[in-house]
C-alpha atoms as a printed R data frame, in Angstrom:
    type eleno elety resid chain resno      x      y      z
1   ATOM     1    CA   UNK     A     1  0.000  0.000  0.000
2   ATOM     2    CA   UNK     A     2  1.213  3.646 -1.057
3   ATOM     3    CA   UNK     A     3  1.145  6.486  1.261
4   ATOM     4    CA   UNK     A     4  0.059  9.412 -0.742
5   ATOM     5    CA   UNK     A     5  1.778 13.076 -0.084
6   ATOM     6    CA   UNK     A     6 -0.787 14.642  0.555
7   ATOM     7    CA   UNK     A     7 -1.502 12.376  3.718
8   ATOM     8    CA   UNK     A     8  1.918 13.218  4.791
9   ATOM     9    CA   UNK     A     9  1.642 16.591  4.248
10  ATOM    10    CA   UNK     A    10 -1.388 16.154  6.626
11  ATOM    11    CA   UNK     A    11 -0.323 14.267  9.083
12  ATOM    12    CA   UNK     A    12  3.221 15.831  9.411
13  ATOM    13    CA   UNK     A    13  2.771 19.246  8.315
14  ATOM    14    CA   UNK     A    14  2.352 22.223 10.499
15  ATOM    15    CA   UNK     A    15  0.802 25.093  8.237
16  ATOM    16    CA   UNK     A    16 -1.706 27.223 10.177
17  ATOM    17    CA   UNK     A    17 -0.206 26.497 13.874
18  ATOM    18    CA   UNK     A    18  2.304 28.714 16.349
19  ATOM    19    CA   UNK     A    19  4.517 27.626 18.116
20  ATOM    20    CA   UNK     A    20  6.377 29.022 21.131
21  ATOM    21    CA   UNK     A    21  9.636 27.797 21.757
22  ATOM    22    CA   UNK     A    22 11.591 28.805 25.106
23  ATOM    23    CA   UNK     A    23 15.137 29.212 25.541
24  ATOM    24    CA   UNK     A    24 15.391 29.607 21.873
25  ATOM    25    CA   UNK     A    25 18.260 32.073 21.182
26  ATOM    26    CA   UNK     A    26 20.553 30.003 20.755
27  ATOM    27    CA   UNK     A    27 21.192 25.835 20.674
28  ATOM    28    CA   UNK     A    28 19.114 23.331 20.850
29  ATOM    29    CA   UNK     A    29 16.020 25.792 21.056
30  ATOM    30    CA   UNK     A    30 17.074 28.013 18.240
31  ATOM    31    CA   UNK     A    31 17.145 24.499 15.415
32  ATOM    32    CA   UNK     A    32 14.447 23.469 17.008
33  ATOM    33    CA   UNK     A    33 12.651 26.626 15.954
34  ATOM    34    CA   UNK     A    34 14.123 27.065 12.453
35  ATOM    35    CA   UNK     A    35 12.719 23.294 11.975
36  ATOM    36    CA   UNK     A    36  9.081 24.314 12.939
37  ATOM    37    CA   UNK     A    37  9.242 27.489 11.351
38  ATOM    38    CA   UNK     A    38 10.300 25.642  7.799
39  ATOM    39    CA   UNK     A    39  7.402 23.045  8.931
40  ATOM    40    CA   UNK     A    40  5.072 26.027  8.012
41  ATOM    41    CA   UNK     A    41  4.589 27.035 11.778
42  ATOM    42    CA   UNK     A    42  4.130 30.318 12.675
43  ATOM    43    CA   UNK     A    43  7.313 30.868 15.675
44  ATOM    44    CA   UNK     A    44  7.517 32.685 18.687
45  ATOM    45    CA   UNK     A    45 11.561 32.950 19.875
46  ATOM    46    CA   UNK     A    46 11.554 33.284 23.981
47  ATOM    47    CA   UNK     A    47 14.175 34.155 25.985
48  ATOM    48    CA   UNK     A    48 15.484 36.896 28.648
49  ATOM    49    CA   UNK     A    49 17.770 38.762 26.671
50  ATOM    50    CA   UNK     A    50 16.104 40.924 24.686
51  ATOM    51    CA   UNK     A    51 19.253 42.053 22.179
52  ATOM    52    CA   UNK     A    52 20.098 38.292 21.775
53  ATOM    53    CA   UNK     A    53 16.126 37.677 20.993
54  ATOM    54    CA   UNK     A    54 15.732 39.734 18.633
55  ATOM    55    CA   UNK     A    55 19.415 39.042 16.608
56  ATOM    56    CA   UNK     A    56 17.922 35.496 16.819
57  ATOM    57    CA   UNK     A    57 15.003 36.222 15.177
58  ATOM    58    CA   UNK     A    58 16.575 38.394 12.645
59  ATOM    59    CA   UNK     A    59 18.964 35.554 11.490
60  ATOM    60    CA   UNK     A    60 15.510 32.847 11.566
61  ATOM    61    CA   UNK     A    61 13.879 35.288  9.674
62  ATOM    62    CA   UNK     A    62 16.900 35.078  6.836
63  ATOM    63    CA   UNK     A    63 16.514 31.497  7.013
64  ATOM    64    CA   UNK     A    64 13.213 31.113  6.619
65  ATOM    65    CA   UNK     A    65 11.965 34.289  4.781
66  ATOM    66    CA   UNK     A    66  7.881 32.915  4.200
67  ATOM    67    CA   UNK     A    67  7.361 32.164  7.845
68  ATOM    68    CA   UNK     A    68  6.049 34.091 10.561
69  ATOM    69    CA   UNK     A    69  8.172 35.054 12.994
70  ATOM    70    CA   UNK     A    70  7.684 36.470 16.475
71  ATOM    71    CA   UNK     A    71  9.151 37.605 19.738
72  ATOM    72    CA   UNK     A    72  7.897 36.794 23.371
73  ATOM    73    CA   UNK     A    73 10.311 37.863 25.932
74  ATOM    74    CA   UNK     A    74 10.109 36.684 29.714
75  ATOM    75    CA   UNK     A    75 11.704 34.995 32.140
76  ATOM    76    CA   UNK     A    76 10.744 31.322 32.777
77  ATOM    77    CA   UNK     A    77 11.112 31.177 36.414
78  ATOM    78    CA   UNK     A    78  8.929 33.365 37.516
79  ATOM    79    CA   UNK     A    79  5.384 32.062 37.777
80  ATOM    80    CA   UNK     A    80  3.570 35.303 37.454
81  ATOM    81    CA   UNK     A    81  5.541 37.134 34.886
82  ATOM    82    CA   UNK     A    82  5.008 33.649 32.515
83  ATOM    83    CA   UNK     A    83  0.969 33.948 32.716
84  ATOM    84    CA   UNK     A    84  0.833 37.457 32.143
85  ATOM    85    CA   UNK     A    85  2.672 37.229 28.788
86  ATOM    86    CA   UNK     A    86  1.151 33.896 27.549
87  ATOM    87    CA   UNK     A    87 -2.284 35.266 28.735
88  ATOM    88    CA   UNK     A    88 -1.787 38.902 26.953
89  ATOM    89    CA   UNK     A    89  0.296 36.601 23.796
90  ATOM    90    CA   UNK     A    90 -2.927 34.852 23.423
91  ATOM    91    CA   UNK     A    91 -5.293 37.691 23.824
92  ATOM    92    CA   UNK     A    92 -3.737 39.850 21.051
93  ATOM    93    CA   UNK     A    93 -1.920 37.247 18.455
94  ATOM    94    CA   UNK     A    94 -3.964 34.357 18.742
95  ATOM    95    CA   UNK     A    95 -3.337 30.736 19.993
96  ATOM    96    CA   UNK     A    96  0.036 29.241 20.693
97  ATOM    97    CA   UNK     A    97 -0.720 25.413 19.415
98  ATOM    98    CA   UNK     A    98  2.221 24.088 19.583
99  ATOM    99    CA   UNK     A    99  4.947 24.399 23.017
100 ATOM   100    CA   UNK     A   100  8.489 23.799 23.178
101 ATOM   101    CA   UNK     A   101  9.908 23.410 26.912
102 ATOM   102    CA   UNK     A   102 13.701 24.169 26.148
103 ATOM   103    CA   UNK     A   103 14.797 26.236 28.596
104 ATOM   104    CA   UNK     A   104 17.886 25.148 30.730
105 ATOM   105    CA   UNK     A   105 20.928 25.420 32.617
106 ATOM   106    CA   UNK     A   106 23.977 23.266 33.651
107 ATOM   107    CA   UNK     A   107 26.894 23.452 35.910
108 ATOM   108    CA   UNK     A   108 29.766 21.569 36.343
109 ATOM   109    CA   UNK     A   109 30.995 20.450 39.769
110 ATOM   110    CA   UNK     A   110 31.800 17.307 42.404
111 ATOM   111    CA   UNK     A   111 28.382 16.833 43.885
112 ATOM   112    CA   UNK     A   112 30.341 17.084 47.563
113 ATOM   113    CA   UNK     A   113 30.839 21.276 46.576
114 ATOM   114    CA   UNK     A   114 28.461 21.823 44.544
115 ATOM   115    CA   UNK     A   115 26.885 25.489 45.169
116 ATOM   116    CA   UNK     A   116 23.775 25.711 46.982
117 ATOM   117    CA   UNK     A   117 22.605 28.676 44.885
118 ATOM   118    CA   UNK     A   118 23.399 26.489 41.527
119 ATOM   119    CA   UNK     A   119 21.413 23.668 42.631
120 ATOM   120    CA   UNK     A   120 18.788 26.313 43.245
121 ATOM   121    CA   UNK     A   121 19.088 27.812 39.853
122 ATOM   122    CA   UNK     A   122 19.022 24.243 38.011
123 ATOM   123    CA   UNK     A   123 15.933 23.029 40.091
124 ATOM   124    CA   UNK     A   124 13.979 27.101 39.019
125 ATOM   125    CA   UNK     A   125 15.495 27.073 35.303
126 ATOM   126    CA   UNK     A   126 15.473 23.034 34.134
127 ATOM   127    CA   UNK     A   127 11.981 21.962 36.425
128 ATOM   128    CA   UNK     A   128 10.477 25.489 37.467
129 ATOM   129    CA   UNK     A   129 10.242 26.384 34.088
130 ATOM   130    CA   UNK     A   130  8.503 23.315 32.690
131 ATOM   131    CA   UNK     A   131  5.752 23.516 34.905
132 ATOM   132    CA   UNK     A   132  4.956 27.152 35.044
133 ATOM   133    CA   UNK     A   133  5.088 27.637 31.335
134 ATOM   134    CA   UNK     A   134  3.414 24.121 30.346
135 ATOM   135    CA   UNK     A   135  1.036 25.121 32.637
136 ATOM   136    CA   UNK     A   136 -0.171 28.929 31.512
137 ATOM   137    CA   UNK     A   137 -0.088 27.724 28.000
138 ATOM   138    CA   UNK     A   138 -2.273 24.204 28.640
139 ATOM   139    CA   UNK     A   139 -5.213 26.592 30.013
140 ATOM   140    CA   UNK     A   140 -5.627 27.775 26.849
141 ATOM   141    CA   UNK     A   141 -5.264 24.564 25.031
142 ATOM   142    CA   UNK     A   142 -7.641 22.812 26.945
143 ATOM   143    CA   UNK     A   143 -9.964 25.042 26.422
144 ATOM   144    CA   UNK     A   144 -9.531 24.407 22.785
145 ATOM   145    CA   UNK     A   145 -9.164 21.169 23.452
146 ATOM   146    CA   UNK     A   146 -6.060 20.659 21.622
147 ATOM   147    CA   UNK     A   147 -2.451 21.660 21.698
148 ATOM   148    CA   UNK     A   148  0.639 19.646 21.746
149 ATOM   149    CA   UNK     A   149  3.578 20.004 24.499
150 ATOM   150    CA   UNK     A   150  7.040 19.210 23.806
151 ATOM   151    CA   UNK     A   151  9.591 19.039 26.837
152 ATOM   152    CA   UNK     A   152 12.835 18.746 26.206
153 ATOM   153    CA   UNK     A   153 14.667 15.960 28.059
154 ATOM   154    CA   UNK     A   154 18.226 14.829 28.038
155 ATOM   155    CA   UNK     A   155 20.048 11.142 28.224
156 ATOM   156    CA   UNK     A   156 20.933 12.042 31.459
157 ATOM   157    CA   UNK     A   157 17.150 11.858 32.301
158 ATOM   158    CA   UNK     A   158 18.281  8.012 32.199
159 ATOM   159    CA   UNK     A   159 21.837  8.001 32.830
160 ATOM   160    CA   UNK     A   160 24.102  9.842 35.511
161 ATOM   161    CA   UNK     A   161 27.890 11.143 34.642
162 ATOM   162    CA   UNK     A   162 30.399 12.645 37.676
163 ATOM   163    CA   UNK     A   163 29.689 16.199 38.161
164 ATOM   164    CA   UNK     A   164 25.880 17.344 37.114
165 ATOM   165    CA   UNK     A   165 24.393 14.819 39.967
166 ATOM   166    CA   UNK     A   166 21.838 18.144 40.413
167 ATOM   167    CA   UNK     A   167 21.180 18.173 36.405
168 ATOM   168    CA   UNK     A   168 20.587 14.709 35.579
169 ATOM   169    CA   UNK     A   169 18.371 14.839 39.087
170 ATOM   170    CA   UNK     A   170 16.874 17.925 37.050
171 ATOM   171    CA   UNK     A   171 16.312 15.800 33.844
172 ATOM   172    CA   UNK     A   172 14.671 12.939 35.396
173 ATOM   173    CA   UNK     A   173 12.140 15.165 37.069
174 ATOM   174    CA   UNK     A   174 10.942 16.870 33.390
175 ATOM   175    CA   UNK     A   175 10.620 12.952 32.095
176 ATOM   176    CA   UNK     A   176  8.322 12.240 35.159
177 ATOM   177    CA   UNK     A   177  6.589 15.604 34.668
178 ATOM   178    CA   UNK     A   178  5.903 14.862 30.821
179 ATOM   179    CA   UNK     A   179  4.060 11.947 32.032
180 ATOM   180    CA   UNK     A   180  2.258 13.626 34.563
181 ATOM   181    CA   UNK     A   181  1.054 16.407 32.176
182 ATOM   182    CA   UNK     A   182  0.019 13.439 29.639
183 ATOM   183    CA   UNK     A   183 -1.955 11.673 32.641
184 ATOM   184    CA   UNK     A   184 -3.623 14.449 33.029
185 ATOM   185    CA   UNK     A   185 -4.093 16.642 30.027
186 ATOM   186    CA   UNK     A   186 -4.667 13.335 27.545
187 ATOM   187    CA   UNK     A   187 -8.404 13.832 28.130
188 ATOM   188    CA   UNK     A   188 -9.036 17.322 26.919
189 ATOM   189    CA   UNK     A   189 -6.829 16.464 24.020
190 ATOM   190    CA   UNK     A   190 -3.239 17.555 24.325
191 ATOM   191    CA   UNK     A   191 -0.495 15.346 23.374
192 ATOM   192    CA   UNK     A   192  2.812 15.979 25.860
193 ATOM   193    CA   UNK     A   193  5.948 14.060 25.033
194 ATOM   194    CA   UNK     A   194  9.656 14.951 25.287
195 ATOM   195    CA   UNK     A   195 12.754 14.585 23.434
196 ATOM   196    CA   UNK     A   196 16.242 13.546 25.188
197 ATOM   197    CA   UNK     A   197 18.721 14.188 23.247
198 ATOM   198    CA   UNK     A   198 22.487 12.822 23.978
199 ATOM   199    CA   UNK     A   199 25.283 14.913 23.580
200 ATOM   200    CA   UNK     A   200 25.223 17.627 21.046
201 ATOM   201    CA   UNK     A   201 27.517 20.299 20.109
202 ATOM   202    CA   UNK     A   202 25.672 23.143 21.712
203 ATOM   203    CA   UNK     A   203 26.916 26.049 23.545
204 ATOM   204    CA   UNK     A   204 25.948 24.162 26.582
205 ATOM   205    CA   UNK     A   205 28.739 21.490 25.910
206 ATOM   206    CA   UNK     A   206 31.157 24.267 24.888
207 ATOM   207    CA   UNK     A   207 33.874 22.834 27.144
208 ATOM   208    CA   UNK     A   208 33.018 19.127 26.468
209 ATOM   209    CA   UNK     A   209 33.694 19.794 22.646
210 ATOM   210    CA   UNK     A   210 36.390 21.719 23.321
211 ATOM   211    CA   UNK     A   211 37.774 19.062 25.496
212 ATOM   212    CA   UNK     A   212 40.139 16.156 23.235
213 ATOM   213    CA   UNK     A   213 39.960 13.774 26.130
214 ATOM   214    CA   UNK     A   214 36.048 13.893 26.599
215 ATOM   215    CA   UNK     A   215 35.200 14.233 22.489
216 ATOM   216    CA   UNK     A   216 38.116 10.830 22.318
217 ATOM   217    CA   UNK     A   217 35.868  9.288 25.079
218 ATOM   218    CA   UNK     A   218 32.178 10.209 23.490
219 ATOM   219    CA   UNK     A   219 32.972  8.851 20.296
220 ATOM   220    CA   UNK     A   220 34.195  5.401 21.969
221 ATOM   221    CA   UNK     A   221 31.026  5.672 24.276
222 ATOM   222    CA   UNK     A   222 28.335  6.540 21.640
223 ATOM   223    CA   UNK     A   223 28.001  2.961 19.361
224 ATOM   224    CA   UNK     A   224 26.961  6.000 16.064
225 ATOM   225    CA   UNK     A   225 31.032  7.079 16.933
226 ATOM   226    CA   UNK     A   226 30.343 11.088 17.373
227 ATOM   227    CA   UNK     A   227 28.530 14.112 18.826
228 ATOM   228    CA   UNK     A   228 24.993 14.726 17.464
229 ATOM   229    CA   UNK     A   229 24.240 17.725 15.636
230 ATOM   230    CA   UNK     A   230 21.524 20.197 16.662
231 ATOM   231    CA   UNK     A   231 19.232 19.391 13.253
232 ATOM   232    CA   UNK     A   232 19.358 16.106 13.465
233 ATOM   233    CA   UNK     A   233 16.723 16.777 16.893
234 ATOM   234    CA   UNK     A   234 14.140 18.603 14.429
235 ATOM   235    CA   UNK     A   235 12.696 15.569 12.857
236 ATOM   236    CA   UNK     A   236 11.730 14.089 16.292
237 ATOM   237    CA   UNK     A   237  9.959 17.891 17.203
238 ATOM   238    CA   UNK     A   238  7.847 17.482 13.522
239 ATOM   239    CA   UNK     A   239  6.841 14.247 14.937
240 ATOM   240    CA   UNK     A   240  5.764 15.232 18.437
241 ATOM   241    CA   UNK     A   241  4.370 18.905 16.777
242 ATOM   242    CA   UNK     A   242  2.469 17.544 14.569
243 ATOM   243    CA   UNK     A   243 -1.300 15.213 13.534
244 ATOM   244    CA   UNK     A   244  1.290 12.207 13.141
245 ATOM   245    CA   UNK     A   245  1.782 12.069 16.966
246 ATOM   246    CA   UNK     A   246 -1.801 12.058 17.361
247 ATOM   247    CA   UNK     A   247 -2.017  9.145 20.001
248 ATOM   248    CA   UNK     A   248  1.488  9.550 21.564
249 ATOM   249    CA   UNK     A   249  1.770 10.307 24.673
250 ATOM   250    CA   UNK     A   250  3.560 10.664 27.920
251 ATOM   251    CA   UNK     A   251  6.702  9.326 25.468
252 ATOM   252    CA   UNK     A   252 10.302 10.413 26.165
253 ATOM   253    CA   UNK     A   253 11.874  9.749 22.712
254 ATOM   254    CA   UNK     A   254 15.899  9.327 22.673
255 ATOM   255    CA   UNK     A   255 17.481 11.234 19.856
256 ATOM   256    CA   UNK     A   256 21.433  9.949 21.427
257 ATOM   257    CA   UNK     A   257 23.517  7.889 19.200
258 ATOM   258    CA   UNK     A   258 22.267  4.565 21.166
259 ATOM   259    CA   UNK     A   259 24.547  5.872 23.978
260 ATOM   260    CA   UNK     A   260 21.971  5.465 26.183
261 ATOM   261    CA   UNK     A   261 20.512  1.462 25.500
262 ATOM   262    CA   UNK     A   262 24.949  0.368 25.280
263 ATOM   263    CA   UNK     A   263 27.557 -0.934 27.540
């Protein structure tokens, strides 16, 4: 049996939705974007600096000259300041269909001196974050009854390395909150999944790539031999954005090499 394009085009085609994406200046959040804006989806860029924000959405707009482009500026860890701009978003542009939960942090340190205040920051930035803007933007969905919610994940939501006990503690608590928001949003029609990708060459990682010992070690680790670039995560965001996802849910889907089912 033949699958037609057009059903494709249906099913994995995003023409006519927005999508918000946070933490998307840069990275993981800015491909991510750039892949859902050449999707067809209208995109809104988040983040707290406002000069970075708006040179990233200058360079998506170069990229990807037919799509919509937008702006949303706020900062993720503050409960009250996230409603009032998805509320007054949604008042004046229209709905925001599809959410991307990319915001993060790491630091690097032996869990026996690792900063109080940096375990603070990584629980408000990499947990906070997911649940106050997942929540302020699922109001509105539900009341549409539809929307989808991405949450992005990492392998260390499965796996633990010396020196980010706090993040991978972090990571595992977004995978258990993507199936919480499934459990209970399923019924009034969202989809909420995550991605985890392994290790990608992202500012993030800046001193992992720029580290000969650790790159030697990754590509001995990682059975596909090397570090993941940021597109290669878009495809899996299509597929969790989009009518083809349709009864997938609660699903943290591993974008890593196979680092993470090896010995």
């Amino acid at each position: 049996m033949s699958i037609e394009t057009s059903y494709l085009e249906r099913s994995f085609g995003l023409s006519g939705r927005r999508a918000l994406v946070t933490g998307s200046s840069q990275g993981i959040g800015f491909a991510l974007a750039a892949g859902l804006a050449k999707a067809g989806a209208a995109v809104v860029l988040n983040g707290r600096d406002g000069a970075k924000l708006e040179g990233a959405a200058e360079a998506l707009r170069e990229m990807c000259p037919d799509a919509e482009i937008a702006t949303l500026g706020f900062d993720v860890t503050r409960h009250g300041e996230v409603r009032t701009a998805i509320d007054a978003f949604e008042k004046d542009h229209g709905a925001i269909d599809i959410l991307v939960n990319n915001a993060g942090m790491q630091h690097r340190s032996p869990l026996e001196e690792f900063p109080a205040d940096r375990f603070e920051a990584l629980l408000q930035t990499n947990i906070a974050s997911v649940f106050h803007v997942g929540q302020a933007v699922a109001r509105h969905m539900i009341g549409r009854g539809k929307g989808k919610i991405v949450n992005i994940c990492s392998v260390q939501t499965a796996l633990a390395r010396p020196g980010i006990a706090p993040y991978t503690a972090t990571k595992g608590a977004v995978g258990n909150l993507t199936k919480g928001m499934a459990t209970d949003w399923a019924g009034h029609g969202l989809q909420c999944n995550a991605i985890a990708p392994g290790y990608f060459d992202t500012p993030l990682n800046a001193a992992l790539v720029a580290d000969p010992e650790f790159t030697a070690w990754l590509e001995k680790r990682t059975p596909a031999g090397r570090w993941g670039k940021v597109e290669e995560l878009v495809g899996a965001c299509i597929f969790l954005s989009s009518d083809a996802s349709s009864f997938v849910n609660g699903h943290v889907l591993y974008v890593d090499g196979a680092i993470s089912v090896s010995l």
